[in-house]
C-alpha positions in Angstrom: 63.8 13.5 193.5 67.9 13.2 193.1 70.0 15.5 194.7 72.2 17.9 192.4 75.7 17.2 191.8 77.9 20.7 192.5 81.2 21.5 191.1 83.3 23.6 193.7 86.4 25.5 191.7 89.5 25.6 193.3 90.0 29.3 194.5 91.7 32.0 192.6 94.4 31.9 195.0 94.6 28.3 194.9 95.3 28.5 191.3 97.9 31.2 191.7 99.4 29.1 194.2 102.6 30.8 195.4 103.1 32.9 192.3 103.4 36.5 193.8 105.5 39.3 191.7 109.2 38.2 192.2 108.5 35.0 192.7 110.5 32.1 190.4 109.3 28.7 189.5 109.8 26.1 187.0 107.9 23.4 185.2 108.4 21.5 182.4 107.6 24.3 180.1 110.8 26.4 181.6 111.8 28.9 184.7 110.0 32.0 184.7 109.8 35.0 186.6 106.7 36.7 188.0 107.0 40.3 187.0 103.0 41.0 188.0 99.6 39.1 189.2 96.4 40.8 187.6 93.5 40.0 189.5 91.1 41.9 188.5 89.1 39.3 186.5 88.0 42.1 183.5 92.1 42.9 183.5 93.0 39.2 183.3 90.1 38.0 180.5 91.6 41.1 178.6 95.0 40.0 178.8 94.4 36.5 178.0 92.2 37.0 175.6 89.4 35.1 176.8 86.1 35.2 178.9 85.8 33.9 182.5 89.4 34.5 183.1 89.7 35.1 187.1 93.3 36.3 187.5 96.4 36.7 185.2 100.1 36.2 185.5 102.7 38.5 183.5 106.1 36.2 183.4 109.3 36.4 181.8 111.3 33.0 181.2 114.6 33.1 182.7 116.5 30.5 181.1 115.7 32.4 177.5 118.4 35.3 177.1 115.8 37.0 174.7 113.2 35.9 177.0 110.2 38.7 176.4 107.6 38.6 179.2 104.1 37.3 178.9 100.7 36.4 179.6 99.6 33.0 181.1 96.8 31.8 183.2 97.4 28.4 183.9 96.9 26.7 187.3 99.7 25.9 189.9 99.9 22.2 189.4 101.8 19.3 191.4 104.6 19.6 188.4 105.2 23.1 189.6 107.8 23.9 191.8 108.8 27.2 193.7 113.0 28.8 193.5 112.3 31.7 194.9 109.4 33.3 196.7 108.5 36.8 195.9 109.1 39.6 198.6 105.9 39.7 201.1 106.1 43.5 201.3 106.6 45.6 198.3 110.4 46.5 198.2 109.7 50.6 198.1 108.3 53.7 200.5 105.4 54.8 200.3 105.4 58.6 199.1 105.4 60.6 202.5 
């Protein structure tokens, strides 16, 4: 009998890589903002408009002066390259 070949994915946050809400990378495909991370996996596959999605980015591409935020859900990649890291803690109070 042969043994089974597994495929391990790469983990959610893997993916995400250091793309938290504020953060700022660029690619090839421009420099974008992270206004919000949806990782809910129903929220995501809604957003992107597809099934098996595990997590969603909402972005906004800074070098665009009409730049309109958006959707994507593609992998942090050795061509991508963090500007600015997001804040670890949210930036308000929490209602007393």
């Amino acid at each position: 009998m042969m043994p089974v070949a597994t495929t391990v994915l790469p983990s959610a946050a893997d993916e995400i890589g250091p793309r938290r809400p504020g953060a700022i990378y660029q690619n090839v495909d421009g420099r974008f903002e992270v206004l919000a991370l949806i990782t809910d996996p129903r929220d995501a596959a809604q957003q992107l408009r597809r099934k098996g999605a595990r997590w969603a980015l909402i972005v906004r591409d800074t070098l665009r002066a009409d730049g309109q935020p958006f959707v994507v859900g593609s992998a942090w990649t050795t061509s991508d390259y963090l500007l600015r890291e997001g804040p670890s803690t949210p930036a308000y109070a929490p209602a007393a």
